[in-house]
N, C-alpha and C positions, 0 to 999 in steps of 0.2 A: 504494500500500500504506500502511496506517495503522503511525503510531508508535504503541510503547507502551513504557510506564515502569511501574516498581513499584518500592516502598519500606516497608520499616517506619518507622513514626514512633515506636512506644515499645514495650519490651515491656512485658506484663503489670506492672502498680503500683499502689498502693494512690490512691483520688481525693485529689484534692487536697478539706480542708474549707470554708474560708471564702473563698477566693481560686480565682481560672480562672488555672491551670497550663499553658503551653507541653509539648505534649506533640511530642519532637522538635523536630528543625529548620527551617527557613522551605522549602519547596517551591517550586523556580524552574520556574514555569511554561509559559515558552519554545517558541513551538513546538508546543503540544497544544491542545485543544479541549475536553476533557473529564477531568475526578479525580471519581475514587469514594475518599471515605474508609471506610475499613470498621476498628471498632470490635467487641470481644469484653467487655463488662460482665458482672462477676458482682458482685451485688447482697449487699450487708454491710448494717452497723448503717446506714446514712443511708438517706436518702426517695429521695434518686435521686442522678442524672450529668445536668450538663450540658455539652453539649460546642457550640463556638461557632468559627467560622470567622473569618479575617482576613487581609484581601489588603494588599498594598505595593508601591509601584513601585518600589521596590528594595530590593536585600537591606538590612536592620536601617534599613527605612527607617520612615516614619507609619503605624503599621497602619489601617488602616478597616475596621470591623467590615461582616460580611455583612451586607444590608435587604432588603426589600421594599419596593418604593413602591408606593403606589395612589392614586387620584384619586378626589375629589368634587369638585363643584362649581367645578371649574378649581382647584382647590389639591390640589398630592402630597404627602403625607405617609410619611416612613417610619419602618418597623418594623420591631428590631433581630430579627432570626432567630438563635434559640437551639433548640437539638435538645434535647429531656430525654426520657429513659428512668428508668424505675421499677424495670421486672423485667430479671433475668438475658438476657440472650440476644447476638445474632450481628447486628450492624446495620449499613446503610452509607447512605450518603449520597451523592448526586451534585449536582455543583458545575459549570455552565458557567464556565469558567476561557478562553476565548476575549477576549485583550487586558488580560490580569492576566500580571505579571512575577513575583510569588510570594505563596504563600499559607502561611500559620499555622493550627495549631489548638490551642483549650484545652481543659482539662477542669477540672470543680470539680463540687462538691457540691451539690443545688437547694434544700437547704434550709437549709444549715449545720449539720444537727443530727445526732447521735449521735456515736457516732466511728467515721469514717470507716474501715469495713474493706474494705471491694467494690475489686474491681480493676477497669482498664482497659488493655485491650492493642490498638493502633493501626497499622494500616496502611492502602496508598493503589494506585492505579492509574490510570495518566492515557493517554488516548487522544485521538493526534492527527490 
């Protein structure tokens, strides 16, 4: 039989502007296979939300940001993975968390610009 977990990470709050905002607390991933974060934006003065993942091997330990790697030419390169939404709506995201001890999420603003009225409200589900 599979585990499951569920938590909110933040209620409803206004984006952070020029800086990516901890939204809740570190997620110990222990155990599970799979986290769906799921996000509720409703869209203010600014251009967008972005929201960005970040794992640790231990609690308030080195975050490293989520990547992609890819390969050419026998050289991997990677690329920092950031989620941005523009319009209102109901979003989630899923994360293999398979050999990750805890994960983070931020939020902030994608352009910096207006003042920031849009909310974001946060939560998660992990399957093991």
């Amino acid at each position: 039989m599979n585990n499951i977990s569920h938590g909110n990470l933040q209620a409803a709050a206004v984006i952070a502007k020029t800086t990516q905002t901890v939204m809740g607390a570190e997620v110990s991933c222990a155990h599970y296979d799979y986290l769906t974060l799921y996000f509720q934006y409703v869209k203010g003065d600014e251009t967008g939300l972005i929201v960005k993942a970040f794992v640790m091997p231990e609690t308030g330990g080195t975050a490293h940001q989520d990547l992609t790697w890819t390969a050419a030419a026998g050289t991997k390169t990677a690329t920092i993975n950031q989620y941005t939404v523009t319009v209102t709506g109901n979003y989630y995201i899923m994360f293999d968390i398979r050999g990750i001890e805890f994960i983070k999420f931020t939020q902030g603003g994608s352009n910096n610009d207006g003042t920031p009225t849009g909310t974001i409200a946060a939560s998660y589900a992990m399957l093991g």
